[in-house]
C-alpha positions in Angstrom: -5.7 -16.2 -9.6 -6.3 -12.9 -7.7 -8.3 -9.6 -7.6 -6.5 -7.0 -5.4 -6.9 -3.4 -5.6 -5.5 0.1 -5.5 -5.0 1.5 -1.5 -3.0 4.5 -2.2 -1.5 6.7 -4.9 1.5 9.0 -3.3 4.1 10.9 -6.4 6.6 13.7 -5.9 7.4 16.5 -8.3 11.1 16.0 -7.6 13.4 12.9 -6.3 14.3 14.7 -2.7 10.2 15.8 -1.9 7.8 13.7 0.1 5.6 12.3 -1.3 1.9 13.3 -1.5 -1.4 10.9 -1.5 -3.5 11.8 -4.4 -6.8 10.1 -5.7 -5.9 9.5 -9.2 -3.1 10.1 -11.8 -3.0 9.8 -15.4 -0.3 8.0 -17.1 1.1 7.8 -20.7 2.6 4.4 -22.1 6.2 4.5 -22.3 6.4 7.8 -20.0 5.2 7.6 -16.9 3.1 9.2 -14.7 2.4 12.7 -15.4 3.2 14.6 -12.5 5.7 12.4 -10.9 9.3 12.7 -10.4 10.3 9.9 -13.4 7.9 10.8 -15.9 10.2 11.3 -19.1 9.5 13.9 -21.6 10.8 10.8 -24.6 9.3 7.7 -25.3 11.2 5.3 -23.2 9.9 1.9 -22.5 11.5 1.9 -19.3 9.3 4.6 -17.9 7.9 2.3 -15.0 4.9 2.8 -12.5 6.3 1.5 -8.8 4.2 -0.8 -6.2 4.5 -2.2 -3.2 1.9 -4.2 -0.9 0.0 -3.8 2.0 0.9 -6.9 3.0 4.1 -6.0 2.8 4.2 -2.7 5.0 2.1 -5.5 8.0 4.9 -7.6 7.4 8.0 -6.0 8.0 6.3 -4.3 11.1 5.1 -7.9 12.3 8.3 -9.6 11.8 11.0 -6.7 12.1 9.2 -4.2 14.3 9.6 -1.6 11.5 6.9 0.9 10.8 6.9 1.9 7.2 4.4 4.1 5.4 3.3 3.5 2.0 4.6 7.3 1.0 7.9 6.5 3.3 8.3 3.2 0.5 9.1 5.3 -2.2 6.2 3.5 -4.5 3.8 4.9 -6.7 1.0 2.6 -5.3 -0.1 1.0 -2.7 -1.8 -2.8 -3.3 -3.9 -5.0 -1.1 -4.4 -8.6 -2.7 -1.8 -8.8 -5.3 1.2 -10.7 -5.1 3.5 -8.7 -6.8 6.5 -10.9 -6.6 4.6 -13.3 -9.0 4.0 -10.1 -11.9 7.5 -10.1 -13.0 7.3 -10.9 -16.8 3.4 -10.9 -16.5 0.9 -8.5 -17.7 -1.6 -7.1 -15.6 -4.5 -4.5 -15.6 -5.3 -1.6 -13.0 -8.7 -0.4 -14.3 -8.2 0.1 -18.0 -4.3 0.6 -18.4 -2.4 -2.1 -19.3 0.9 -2.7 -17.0 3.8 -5.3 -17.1 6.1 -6.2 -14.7 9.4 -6.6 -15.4 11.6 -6.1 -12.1 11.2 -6.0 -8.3 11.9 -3.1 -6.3 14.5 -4.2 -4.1 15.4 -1.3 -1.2 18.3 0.5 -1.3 20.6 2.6 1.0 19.5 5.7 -0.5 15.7 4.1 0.9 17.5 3.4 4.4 19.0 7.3 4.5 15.6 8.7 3.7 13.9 7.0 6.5 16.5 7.1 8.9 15.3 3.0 9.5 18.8 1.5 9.5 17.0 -2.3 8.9 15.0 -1.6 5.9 17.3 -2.9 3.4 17.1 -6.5 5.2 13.6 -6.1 6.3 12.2 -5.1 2.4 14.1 -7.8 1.0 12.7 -9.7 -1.9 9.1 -7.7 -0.5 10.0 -4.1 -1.6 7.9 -3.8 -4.4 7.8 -3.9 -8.2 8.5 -1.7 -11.0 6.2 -2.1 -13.8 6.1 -0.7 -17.6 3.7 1.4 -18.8 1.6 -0.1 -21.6 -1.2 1.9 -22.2 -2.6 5.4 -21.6 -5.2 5.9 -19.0 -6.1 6.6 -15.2 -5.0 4.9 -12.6 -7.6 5.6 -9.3 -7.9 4.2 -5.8 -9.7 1.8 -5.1 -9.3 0.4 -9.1 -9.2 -3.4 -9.5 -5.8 -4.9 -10.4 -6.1 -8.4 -12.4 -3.9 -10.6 -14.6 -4.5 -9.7 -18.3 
Protein backbone atom coordinates (compact mmCIF):
# COMPACT_ATOMS: atom_id res chain seq x y z
CA UNK A 1 0.00 0.00 0.00
CA UNK A 2 0.98 3.72 -0.53
CA UNK A 3 0.01 7.37 -0.02
CA UNK A 4 1.92 9.65 -2.54
CA UNK A 5 0.98 12.97 -3.66
CA UNK A 6 0.64 15.59 -6.29
CA UNK A 7 4.23 17.69 -6.80
CA UNK A 8 3.50 19.46 -9.99
CA UNK A 9 0.80 20.12 -12.56
CA UNK A 10 2.51 21.47 -16.01
CA UNK A 11 -0.30 21.37 -19.54
CA UNK A 12 0.15 23.13 -22.86
CA UNK A 13 -2.51 24.67 -25.01
CA UNK A 14 -0.89 23.08 -28.06
CA UNK A 15 1.51 19.83 -28.77
CA UNK A 16 4.76 22.08 -29.84
CA UNK A 17 4.34 24.73 -26.49
CA UNK A 18 6.18 24.30 -23.22
CA UNK A 19 4.59 23.53 -20.80
CA UNK A 20 3.44 25.69 -17.92
CA UNK A 21 3.16 24.80 -13.92
CA UNK A 22 -0.22 25.58 -12.78
CA UNK A 23 -1.91 24.90 -9.25
CA UNK A 24 -4.92 23.03 -10.21
CA UNK A 25 -6.88 21.83 -13.35
CA UNK A 26 -10.22 20.53 -13.73
CA UNK A 27 -10.86 17.50 -15.68
CA UNK A 28 -13.91 15.79 -17.30
CA UNK A 29 -14.25 11.83 -17.45
CA UNK A 30 -13.64 10.55 -20.72
CA UNK A 31 -12.14 14.04 -22.03
CA UNK A 32 -9.39 15.22 -20.43
CA UNK A 33 -8.10 17.93 -18.94
CA UNK A 34 -9.61 21.17 -19.86
CA UNK A 35 -7.04 23.39 -20.96
CA UNK A 36 -4.54 20.94 -22.16
CA UNK A 37 -3.30 19.94 -25.47
CA UNK A 38 -5.37 16.31 -25.62
CA UNK A 39 -8.45 17.36 -24.07
CA UNK A 40 -11.08 16.07 -26.72
CA UNK A 41 -14.21 17.94 -27.50
CA UNK A 42 -16.16 13.88 -27.78
CA UNK A 43 -16.46 11.44 -25.28
CA UNK A 44 -13.59 9.23 -25.77
CA UNK A 45 -12.48 6.85 -23.02
CA UNK A 46 -9.11 7.14 -24.14
CA UNK A 47 -8.80 10.72 -23.01
CA UNK A 48 -5.91 10.04 -20.49
CA UNK A 49 -4.26 12.23 -17.73
CA UNK A 50 -0.16 11.56 -17.90
CA UNK A 51 2.31 10.99 -14.76
CA UNK A 52 5.47 10.51 -14.13
CA UNK A 53 7.57 10.27 -10.61
CA UNK A 54 9.84 12.16 -8.74
CA UNK A 55 11.55 9.32 -8.20
CA UNK A 56 11.95 8.86 -11.44
CA UNK A 57 13.40 12.39 -12.58
CA UNK A 58 16.32 11.51 -9.25
CA UNK A 59 16.85 8.48 -10.97
CA UNK A 60 17.78 8.91 -14.34
CA UNK A 61 19.98 11.87 -13.15
CA UNK A 62 21.58 9.43 -10.39
CA UNK A 63 22.21 6.60 -12.65
CA UNK A 64 22.52 8.32 -16.26
CA UNK A 65 23.67 11.84 -15.38
CA UNK A 66 20.53 13.19 -17.20
CA UNK A 67 18.74 16.22 -15.80
CA UNK A 68 15.12 16.12 -16.64
CA UNK A 69 12.40 18.53 -15.54
CA UNK A 70 9.04 17.42 -14.75
CA UNK A 71 7.64 20.06 -17.56
CA UNK A 72 10.65 18.79 -19.96
CA UNK A 73 8.76 14.89 -19.26
CA UNK A 74 6.01 15.76 -21.18
CA UNK A 75 3.52 14.61 -18.13
CA UNK A 76 0.60 16.06 -16.83
CA UNK A 77 1.78 15.50 -13.18
CA UNK A 78 4.29 15.09 -11.22
CA UNK A 79 4.14 12.20 -8.21
CA UNK A 80 6.23 11.61 -5.08
CA UNK A 81 5.33 8.18 -3.37
CA UNK A 82 3.50 6.36 -5.98
CA UNK A 83 4.67 3.57 -7.87
CA UNK A 84 3.17 4.11 -11.03
CA UNK A 85 4.53 1.07 -12.72
CA UNK A 86 2.27 -1.00 -10.34
CA UNK A 87 -1.28 1.24 -11.47
CA UNK A 88 -1.60 -0.29 -14.79
CA UNK A 89 -5.03 -1.99 -14.76
CA UNK A 90 -5.59 -0.47 -11.26
CA UNK A 91 -7.77 2.22 -10.11
CA UNK A 92 -6.67 4.98 -8.17
CA UNK A 93 -7.82 8.30 -6.57
CA UNK A 94 -6.09 11.90 -6.75
CA UNK A 95 -8.34 13.87 -4.32
CA UNK A 96 -11.92 13.06 -5.39
CA UNK A 97 -11.51 12.03 -9.22
CA UNK A 98 -11.42 8.64 -9.92
CA UNK A 99 -8.31 7.56 -12.40
CA UNK A 100 -7.27 4.11 -13.95
CA UNK A 101 -4.30 3.20 -15.38
CA UNK A 102 -4.09 1.45 -18.26
CA UNK A 103 -0.58 1.99 -20.08
CA UNK A 104 2.95 3.27 -19.26
CA UNK A 105 4.36 6.07 -20.83
CA UNK A 106 7.31 4.78 -22.47
CA UNK A 107 9.64 7.83 -24.07
CA UNK A 108 9.85 8.42 -27.44
CA UNK A 109 12.12 10.04 -30.10
CA UNK A 110 9.80 12.78 -30.60
CA UNK A 111 10.65 13.14 -26.34
CA UNK A 112 14.51 12.76 -27.24
CA UNK A 113 14.19 15.79 -30.20
CA UNK A 114 12.34 18.04 -27.82
CA UNK A 115 15.00 17.88 -25.18
CA UNK A 116 17.89 17.67 -27.28
CA UNK A 117 18.94 14.62 -24.49
CA UNK A 118 20.02 12.02 -26.96
CA UNK A 119 19.90 9.17 -23.89
CA UNK A 120 16.42 9.62 -22.75
CA UNK A 121 14.79 6.99 -24.60
CA UNK A 122 17.16 4.39 -22.70
CA UNK A 123 17.40 6.33 -19.55
CA UNK A 124 13.22 6.60 -19.21
CA UNK A 125 12.82 3.14 -20.02
CA UNK A 126 10.10 1.23 -18.28
CA UNK A 127 10.25 4.63 -15.68
CA UNK A 128 8.61 7.23 -18.12
CA UNK A 129 5.45 7.47 -16.68
CA UNK A 130 1.81 6.36 -17.06
CA UNK A 131 -1.16 7.34 -18.87
CA UNK A 132 -4.27 7.01 -17.00
CA UNK A 133 -8.17 7.26 -17.99
CA UNK A 134 -10.26 9.74 -16.82
CA UNK A 135 -13.08 8.38 -14.66
CA UNK A 136 -14.72 10.98 -12.98
CA UNK A 137 -15.19 14.79 -13.13
CA UNK A 138 -13.37 16.91 -10.63
CA UNK A 139 -10.12 18.87 -9.59
CA UNK A 140 -6.96 17.70 -9.59
CA UNK A 141 -4.55 20.18 -7.17
CA UNK A 142 -0.99 19.97 -5.86
CA UNK A 143 -0.27 18.70 -3.10
CA UNK A 144 -3.68 16.22 -3.48
CA UNK A 145 -3.27 12.73 -2.04
CA UNK A 146 -3.05 9.86 -4.61
CA UNK A 147 -4.33 6.32 -3.13
CA UNK A 148 -5.55 3.00 -4.48
CA UNK A 149 -9.34 2.93 -4.73
Amino acid sequence: MFTGKVLEINIAKNRKEDLSSIIQVEVIKNKGIIGDRYFKDIEDNEAAITLIEQEALEAIYNEYSVTLSAKQSRRAVLTQGVPLNHLVGKEFYIGDVLLEGFELAEPCGHLENLTNIRTLKNSLKHRGGLRARIKSNGQIKVGQEIKLK
